[in-house]
C-alpha positions in Angstrom: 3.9 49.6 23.4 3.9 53.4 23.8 7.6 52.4 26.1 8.7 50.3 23.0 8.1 52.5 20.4 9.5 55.9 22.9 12.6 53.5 23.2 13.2 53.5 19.8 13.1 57.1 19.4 15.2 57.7 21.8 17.8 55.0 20.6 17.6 56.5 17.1 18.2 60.0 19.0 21.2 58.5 20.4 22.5 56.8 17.3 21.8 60.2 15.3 23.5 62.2 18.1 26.6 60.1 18.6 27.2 59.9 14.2 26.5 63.5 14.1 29.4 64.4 16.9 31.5 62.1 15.1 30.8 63.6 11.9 31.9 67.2 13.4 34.6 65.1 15.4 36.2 64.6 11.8 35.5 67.6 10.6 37.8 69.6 13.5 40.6 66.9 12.7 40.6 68.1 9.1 40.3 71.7 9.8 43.0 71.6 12.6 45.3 69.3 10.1 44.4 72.4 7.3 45.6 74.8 9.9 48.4 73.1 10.8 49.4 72.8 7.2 49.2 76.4 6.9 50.9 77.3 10.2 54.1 75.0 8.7 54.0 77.3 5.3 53.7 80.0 6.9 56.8 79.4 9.1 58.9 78.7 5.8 57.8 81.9 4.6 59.2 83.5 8.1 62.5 81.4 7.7 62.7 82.9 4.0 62.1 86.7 5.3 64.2 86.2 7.9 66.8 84.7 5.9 66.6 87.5 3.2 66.9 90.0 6.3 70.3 88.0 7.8 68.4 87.3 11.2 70.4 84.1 12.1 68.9 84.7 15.4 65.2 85.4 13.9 65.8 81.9 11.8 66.9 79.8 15.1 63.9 81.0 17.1 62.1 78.6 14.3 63.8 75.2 15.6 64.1 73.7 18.4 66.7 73.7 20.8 68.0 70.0 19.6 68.1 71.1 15.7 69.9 68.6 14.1 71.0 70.4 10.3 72.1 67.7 7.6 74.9 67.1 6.0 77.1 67.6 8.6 75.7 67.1 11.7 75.5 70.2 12.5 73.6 71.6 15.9 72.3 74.6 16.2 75.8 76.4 16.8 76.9 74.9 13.7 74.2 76.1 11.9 74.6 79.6 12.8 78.2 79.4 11.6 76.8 77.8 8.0 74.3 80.9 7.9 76.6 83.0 8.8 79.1 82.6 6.1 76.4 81.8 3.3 74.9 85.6 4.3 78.8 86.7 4.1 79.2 85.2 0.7 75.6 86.3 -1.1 75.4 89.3 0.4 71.9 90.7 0.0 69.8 88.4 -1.0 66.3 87.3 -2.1 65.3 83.7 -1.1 62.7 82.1 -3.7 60.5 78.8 -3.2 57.3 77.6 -4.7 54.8 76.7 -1.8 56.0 73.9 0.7 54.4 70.4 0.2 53.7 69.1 4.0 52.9 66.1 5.3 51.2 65.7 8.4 52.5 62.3 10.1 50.2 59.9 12.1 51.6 61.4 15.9 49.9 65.3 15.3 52.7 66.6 16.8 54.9 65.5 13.7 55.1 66.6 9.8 57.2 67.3 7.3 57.9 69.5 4.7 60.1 70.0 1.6 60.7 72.6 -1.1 63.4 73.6 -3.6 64.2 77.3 -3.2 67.0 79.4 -5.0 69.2 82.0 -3.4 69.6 84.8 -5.6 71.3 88.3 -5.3 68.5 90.9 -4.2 68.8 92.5 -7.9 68.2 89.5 -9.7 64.6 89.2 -10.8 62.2 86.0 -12.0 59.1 87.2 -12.6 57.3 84.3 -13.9 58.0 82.4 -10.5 55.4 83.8 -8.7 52.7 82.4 -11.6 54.4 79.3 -11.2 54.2 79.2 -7.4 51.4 76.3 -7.1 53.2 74.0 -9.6 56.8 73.0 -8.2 57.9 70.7 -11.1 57.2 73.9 -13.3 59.2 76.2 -10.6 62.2 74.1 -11.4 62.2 74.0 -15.0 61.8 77.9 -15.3 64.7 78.3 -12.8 67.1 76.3 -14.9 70.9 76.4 -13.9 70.4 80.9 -13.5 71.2 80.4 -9.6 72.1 78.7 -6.3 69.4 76.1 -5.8 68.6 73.8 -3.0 66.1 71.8 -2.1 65.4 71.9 1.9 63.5 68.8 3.8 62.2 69.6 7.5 61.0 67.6 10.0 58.9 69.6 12.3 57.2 68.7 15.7 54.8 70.8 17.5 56.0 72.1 20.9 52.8 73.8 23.2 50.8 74.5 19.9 54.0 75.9 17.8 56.0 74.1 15.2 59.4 74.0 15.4 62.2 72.7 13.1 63.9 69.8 14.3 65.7 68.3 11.8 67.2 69.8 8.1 68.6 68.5 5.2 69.5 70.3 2.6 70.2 69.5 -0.9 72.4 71.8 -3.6 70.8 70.9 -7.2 73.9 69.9 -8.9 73.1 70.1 -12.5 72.3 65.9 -12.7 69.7 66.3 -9.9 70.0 66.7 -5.8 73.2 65.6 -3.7 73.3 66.1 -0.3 
């Protein structure tokens, strides 16, 4: 009886135990998605600096070495050509975007991500953008037809704990909606 009922108890133990780790188990995988999430805005928000600051090499440290840029088909040579003769033509700039929506896939070392952003001359000011920064459908209606806008899909994979850009396509708003 008193090996019985010490059985029990330790089965319970076990049961308890093994929920418990998988209970922290899940919580990891959501905080590491989280930071992942945040690691992939925070690299559109480096692309944006550097794009403001004309680093085309700053900009290609972000992908990898097999970016493929849409339309076009352009590698990464051909996308330093393209950002070179868009910095040509604006100038200085200032490069605004509400936050990124991201999507982590199913392989963690995958996700996505897409925003509209608008390419403005560095003068140029919108200062209800930034209040506006959470809601993207809102972003868009207070930019109106004022500027250049795009809107920029990425596929990212993680390469030895950084995310990279691997694949771009970018969209000019043409007044009816997006065209690639």
């Amino acid at each position: 009886m008193r090996f019985a009922f010490h059985c029990k108890l330790n089965q319970k133990w076990v049961v308890c135990s093994v929920l418990f780790a998988l209970g922290i188990c899940a919580v990891c995988v959501s905080c590491s998605e989280q930071d992942d999430v945040e690691a992939i805005r925070a690299l559109v928000e480096k692309g944006a600096s550097l794009a403001e600051g004309h680093d085309i090499a700053g900009i290609l440290e972000l992908a990898s070495q097999d970016l493929q840029a849409m339309p076009g088909d352009l590698d990464r040579r051909g996308v330093k050509g393209v950002l070179w003769r868009a910095f040509k033509y604006y100038g200085p700039l200032k490069v605004l975007h509400p936050r990124p929506d991201v999507e982590m896939k199913e392989n963690i070392n995958q996700a996505s991500a897409q925003l509209s952003f608008l390419i403005v001359k560095r003068e140029q000011t919108y200062p209800e953008l930034k209040k506006l920064r959470d809601d993207p459908l809102a972003w868009l209606e207070e930019v109106g037809e004022n500027a250049d806008l795009y809107r920029l899909r990425l596929q990212l994979t993680n390469h030895e704990g950084e995310w990279l850009v691997n694949r771009v396509f970018l969209e000019r708003f043409t007044g009816l909606g997006f065209q690639e």
